[in-house]
C-alpha positions in Angstrom: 138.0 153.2 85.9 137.9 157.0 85.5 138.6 157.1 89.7 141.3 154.7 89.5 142.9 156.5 86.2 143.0 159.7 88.1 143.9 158.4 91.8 147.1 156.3 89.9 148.0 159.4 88.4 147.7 162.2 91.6 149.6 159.2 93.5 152.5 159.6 91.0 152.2 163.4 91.2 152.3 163.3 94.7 155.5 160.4 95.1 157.0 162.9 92.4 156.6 165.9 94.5 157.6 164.6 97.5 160.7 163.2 96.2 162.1 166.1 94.7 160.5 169.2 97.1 161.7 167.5 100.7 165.4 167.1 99.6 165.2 170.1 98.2 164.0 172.2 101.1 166.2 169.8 103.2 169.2 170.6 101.5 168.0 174.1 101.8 167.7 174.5 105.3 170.8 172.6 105.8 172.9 175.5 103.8 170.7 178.0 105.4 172.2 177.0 109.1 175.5 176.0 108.4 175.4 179.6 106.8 174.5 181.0 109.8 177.0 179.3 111.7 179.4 180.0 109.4 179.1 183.6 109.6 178.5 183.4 113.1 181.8 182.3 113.4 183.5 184.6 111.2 182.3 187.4 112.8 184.0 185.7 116.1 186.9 185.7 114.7 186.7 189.2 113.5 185.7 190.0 117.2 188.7 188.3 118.8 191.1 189.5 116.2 190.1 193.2 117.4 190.1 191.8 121.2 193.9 190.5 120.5 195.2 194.7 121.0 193.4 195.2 123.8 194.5 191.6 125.7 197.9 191.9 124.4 198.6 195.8 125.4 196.5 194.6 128.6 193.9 196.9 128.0 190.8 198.4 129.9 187.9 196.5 130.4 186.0 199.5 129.7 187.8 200.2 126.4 187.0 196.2 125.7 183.2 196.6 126.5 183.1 198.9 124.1 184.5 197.1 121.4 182.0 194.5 122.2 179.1 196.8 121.4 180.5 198.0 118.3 181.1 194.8 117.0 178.4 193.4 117.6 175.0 193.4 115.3 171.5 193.9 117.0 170.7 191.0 118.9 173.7 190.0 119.6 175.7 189.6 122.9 179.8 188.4 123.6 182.2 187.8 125.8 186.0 187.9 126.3 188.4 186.1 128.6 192.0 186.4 129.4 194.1 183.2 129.5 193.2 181.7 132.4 189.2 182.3 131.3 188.7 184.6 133.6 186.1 186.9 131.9 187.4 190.4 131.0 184.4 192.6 129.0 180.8 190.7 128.3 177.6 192.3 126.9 173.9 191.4 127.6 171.6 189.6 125.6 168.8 191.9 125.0 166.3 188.6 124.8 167.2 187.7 128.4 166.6 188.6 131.6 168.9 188.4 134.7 168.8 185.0 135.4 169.1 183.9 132.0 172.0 185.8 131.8 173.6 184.8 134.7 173.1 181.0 133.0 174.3 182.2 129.5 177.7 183.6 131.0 178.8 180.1 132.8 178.2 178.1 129.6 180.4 180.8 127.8 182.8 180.4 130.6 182.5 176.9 129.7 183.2 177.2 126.2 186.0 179.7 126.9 188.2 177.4 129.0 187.5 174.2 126.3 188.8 176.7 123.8 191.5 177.5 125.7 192.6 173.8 126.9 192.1 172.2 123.5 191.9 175.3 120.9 189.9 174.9 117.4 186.3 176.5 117.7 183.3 175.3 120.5 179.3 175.5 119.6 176.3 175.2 121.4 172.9 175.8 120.9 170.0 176.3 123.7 167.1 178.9 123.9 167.1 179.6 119.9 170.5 181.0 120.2 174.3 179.9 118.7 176.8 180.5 120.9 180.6 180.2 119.1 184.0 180.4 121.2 187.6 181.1 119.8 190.7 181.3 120.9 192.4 185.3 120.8 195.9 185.0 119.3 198.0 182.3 118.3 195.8 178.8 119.1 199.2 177.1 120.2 199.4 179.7 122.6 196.2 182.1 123.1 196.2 185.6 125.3 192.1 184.9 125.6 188.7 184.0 124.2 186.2 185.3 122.7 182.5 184.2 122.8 179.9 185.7 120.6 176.2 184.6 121.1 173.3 185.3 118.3 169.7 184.5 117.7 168.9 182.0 115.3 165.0 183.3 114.4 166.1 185.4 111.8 167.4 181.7 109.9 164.5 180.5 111.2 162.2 182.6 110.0 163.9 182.3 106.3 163.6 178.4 106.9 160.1 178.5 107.4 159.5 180.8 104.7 161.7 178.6 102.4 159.4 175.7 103.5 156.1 177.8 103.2 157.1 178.5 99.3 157.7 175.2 98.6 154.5 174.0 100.1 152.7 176.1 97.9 154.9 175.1 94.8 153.9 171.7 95.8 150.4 172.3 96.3 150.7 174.0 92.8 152.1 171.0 91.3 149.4 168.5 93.2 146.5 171.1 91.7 148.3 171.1 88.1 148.5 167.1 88.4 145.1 166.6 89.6 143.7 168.4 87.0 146.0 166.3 84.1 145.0 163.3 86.4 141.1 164.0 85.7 141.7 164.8 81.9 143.2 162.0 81.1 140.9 159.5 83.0 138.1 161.3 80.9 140.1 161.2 77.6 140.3 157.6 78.6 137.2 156.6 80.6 134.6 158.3 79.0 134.6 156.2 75.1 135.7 153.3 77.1 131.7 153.9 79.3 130.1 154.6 75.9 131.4 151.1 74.6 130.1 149.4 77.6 126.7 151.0 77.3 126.8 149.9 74.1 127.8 146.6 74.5 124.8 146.0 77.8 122.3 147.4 75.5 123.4 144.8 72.4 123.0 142.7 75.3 119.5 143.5 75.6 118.8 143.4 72.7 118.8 146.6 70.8 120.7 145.4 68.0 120.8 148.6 66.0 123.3 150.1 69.0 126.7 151.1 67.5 129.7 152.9 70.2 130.7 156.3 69.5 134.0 156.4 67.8 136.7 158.8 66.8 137.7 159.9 70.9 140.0 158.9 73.0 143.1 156.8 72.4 144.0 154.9 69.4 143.8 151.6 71.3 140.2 152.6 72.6 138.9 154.0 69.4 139.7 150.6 67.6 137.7 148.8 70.0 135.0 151.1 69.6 135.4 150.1 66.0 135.9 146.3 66.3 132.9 146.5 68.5 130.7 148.3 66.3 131.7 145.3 63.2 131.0 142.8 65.7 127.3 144.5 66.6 126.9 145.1 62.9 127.4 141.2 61.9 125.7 139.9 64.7 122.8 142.2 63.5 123.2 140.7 60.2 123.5 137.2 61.4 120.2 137.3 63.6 118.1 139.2 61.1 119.3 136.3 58.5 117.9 133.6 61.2 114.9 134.9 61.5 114.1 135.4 57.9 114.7 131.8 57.4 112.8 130.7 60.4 109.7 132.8 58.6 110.4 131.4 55.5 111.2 127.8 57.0 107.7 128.3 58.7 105.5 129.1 55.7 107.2 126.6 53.5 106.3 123.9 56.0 103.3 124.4 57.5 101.4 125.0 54.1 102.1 121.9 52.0 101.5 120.0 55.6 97.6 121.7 55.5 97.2 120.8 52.3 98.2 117.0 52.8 96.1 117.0 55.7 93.3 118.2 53.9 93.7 116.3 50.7 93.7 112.9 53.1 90.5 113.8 54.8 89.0 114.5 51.3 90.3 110.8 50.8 89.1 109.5 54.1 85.8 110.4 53.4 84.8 107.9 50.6 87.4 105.6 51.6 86.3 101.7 53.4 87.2 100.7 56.3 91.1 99.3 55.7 91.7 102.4 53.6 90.3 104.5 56.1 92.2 103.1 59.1 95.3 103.7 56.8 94.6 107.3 55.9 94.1 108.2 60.2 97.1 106.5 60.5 98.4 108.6 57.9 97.3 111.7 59.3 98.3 110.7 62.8 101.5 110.9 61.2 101.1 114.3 59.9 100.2 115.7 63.0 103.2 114.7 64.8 105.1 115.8 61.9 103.8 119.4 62.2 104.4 119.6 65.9 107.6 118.4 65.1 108.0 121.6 63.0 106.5 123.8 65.3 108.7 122.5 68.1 112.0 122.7 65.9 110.7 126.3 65.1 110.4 127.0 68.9 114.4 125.8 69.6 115.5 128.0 66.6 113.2 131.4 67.7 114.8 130.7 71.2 118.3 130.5 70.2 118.3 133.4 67.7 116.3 135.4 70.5 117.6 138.5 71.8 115.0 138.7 75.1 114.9 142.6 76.4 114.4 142.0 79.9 112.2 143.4 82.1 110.3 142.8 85.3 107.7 139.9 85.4 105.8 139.3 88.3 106.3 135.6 89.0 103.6 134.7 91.0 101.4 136.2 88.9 102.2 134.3 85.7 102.5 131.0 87.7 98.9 131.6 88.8 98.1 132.5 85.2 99.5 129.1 84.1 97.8 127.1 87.0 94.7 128.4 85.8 95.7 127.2 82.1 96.1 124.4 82.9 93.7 122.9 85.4 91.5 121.8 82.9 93.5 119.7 81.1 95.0 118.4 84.2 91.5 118.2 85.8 90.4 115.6 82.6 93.7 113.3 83.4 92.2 113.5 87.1 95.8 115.2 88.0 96.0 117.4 90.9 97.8 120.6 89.6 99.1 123.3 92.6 100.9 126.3 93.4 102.8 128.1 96.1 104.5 131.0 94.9 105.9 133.7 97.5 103.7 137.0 96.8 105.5 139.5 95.1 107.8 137.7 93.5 109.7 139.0 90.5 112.1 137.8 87.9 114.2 139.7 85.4 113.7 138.1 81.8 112.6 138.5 78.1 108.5 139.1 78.3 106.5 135.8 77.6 109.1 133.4 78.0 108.1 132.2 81.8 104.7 131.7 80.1 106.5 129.7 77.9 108.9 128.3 80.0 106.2 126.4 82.2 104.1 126.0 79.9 106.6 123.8 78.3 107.4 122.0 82.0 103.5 121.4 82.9 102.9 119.9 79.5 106.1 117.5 79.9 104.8 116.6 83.9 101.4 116.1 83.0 102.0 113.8 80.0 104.6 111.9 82.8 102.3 111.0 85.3 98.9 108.9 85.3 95.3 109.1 87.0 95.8 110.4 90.6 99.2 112.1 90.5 99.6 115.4 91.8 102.2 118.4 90.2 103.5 121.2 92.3 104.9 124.3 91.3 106.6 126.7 93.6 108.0 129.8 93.5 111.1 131.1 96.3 114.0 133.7 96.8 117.1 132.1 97.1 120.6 134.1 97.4 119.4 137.1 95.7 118.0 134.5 93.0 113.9 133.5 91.9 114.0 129.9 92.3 110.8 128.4 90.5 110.1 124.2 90.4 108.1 122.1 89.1 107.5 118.9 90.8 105.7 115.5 90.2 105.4 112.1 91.6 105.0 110.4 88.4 108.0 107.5 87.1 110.6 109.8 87.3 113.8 110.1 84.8 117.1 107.7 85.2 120.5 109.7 85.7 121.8 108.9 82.0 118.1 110.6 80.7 118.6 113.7 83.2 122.2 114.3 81.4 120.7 114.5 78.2 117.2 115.8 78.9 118.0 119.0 77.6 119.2 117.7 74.2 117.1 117.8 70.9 115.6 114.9 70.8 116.3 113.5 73.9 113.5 111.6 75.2 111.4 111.6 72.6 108.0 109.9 72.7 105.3 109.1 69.2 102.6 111.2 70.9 105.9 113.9 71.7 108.4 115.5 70.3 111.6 115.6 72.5 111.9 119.2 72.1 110.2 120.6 75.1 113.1 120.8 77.5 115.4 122.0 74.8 113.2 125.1 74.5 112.7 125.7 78.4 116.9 125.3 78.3 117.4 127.9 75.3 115.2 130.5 76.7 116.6 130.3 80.1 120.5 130.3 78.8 119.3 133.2 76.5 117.8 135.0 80.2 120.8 134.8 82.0 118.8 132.0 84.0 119.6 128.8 84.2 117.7 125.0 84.6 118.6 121.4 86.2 116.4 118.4 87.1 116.2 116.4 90.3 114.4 113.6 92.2 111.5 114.2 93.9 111.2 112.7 97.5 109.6 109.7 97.2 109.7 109.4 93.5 109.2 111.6 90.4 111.0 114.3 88.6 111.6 118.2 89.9 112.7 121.0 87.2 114.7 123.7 89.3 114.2 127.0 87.6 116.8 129.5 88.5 115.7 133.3 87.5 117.5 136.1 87.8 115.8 138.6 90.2 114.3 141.9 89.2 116.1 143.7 92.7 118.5 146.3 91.6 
């Protein structure tokens, strides 16, 4: 944003500059030349006004010539002609040689008889000089012409210096507005990048984080400020949640014990009908306290804050193959892997161990004797896709839509929350879960992961 604030602003600057330094040094040069011409003319006229004597009184050409170089400033060469534009006196320009004299005298001849014919005043240009012709008398009816011929590098020369300073006052300006441009994006940019740090870290999990406040604009430094209320309540809220998920767990658990213990007290001098009642009853209690340990799991995942960092996949799905094989090798389940080596995901430490943990325990209470379970490991679009797969009964559409529900699903010897908690910690990873068919029949969990390549 800092680059865009300043580029924005130079642009400006520049549109600025150009807009009011070009018509200036247009308008500039424009007065500069018809300044030149104009005195170029006038001092024409003030050549054929002293030529009138000498055409009138029919003069020498000698005396005339004379006049000429008087008249004239350095760098300058003239001409006269009598009526009929025959020429009477003409000087040399000191720029040219023969031949370009010789040239420079028939286009003042030129301009000496269209003078003549037609009256007013005749310009041309050509070789960096202005040539300007006038009539000598009365214009209705002239004794002559007069043609005086000067250099134009002198205007040139102030044009381009004109142009030179105003280059540099415009470079001056562009320096002065590149500099404003890159205080202001910093005024701007720089609480604006601590807020964002703040917010990715709050993101990670370091809820203590607070943005620095008090630079910048006003509009900035208030959402430095709502930001930091919003970090400091959400700090609040989580730190609540997990006080009462502690408090929800030792509550809980210890009465539960306590039953369980006081019926096996019970059990133990009990007959046989009593007895059967009082497993029954502590059947019952078993699932009850895995139904607490599994509603604790949801909450802990959805009031978790995961730091992420990198986890070598195929590492932990070996790890968890491991785990598992001899609980899968009792249900005569076979229970594989193929996991790319070196794979590695970007995610809160321990929850992939949970996370299939969680799938493997759903698959291999799904299947029966004989039934094998897969789980894989891939890149896909920048992405760690991890599934598990087995051939067991499968799920029906309607049961995939809510699998990931509290509840959904549940079985007596379950407790329906096993997919919820895979689902929360993923969401909570920036990751992300769906379930499929497997070819030929059974039930694939698509993991997708984000991937640790940055």
């Amino acid at each position: 944003m800092t680059r865009r604030i300043a580029l924005a602003v130079m642009a400006l600057v520049t549109v600025l500059l150009v807009l009011a330094v070009v018509p200036l040094g247009l308008s500039l040069s424009g007065r500069e030349r018809a300044s030149f011409r104009d005195g170029t003319e006038a001092a024409d006229r003030t050549l054929a006004a002293a030529a009138e004597e000498h055409l009138s009184d029919r003069g020498s050409s000698a005396s005339l010539q004379q006049l000429l170089r008087r008249s004239a400033q350095p760098g300058d060469c003239a001409a006269v002609f009598d009526a009929t534009g025959g020429e009477v006196a003409v000087t040399s320009c000191p720029d040219q040689d023969a031949a370009q004299n010789a040239a420079t005298r028939q286009e003042w001849s030129a301009l000496a008889r269209t003078v003549l014919a037609h009256g007013g005043t005749a310009m041309r240009t050509a070789d960096d000089r202005l040539a300007v012709a006038v009539t000598v008398g009365d214009e209705s009816k002239p004794v002559g012409a007069s043609v005086l011929s000067r250099s134009e590098e002198p205007t040139n020369d102030r044009i381009e210096a004109m142009w030179t300073r105003l280059a540099v006052i415009g470079l001056g300006g562009l320096a002065a507005g590149a500099l404003l441009a890159v205080l202001l994006a910093r005024w701007v940019g720089r609480p604006l990048r601590a807020v964002d740090v703040a917010a990715r870290d709050l993101g990670e999990g370091r809820l203590d984080v607070r943005a620095a406040g008090g630079r910048g604009p006003v509009e900035v430094r208030r959402l430095a400020s709502t930001f930091n209320t919003m970090a400091a309540r959400m700090e609040a809220l989580i730190h609540g949640h997990r006080a009462v998920i502690a408090d929800v767990s030792h509550q809980l658990r210890t009465p539960l014990a306590a039953l369980r213990l006081r019926l096996d007290m019970l059990s133990a001098d009990a007959d046989d009908a009593t007895g059967a009642e009082l497993a029954a009853a502590q059947q019952e209690i078993a699932r009850l306290s895995r139904l607490v340990d599994g509603l604790l799991a949801v909450a802990r995942a959805e009031n978790a804050v995961p730091r992420p960092v990198a986890v070598g996949v195929d590492e932990v799905v070996a790890d968890r193959i491991a785990a598992w094989t001899p609980v899968a090798q009792e249900r005569q389940v076979r229970l594989a892997a193929r996991c790319r080596p070196g794979l590695t995901a970007h995610l809160g430490p321990g929850d992939l161990e949970q996370v299939l943990d969680n799938l493997l325990a759903n698959a291999l209470d799904a299947v029966g004797e004989g039934a094998q379970v897969t789980v894989t490991g891939r890149m896909r679009h920048e992405r760690v896709i991890v599934t598990v797969a087995d051939d067991g009964p499968g799920m029906s559409e309607e049961a995939q839509k809510s699998a990931f529900h509290r509840f959904s699903g549940g079985e007596a010897s379950g407790t329906g929350l096993g997919l919820a908690i895979v689902h929360r910690l993923l969401t909570a990873n920036g990751g992300a879960v769906q379930l499929e068919d497997t070819p030929g029949g059974g039930l694939t969990v698509v993991v997708d992961l984000p991937s640790d390549a940055r």
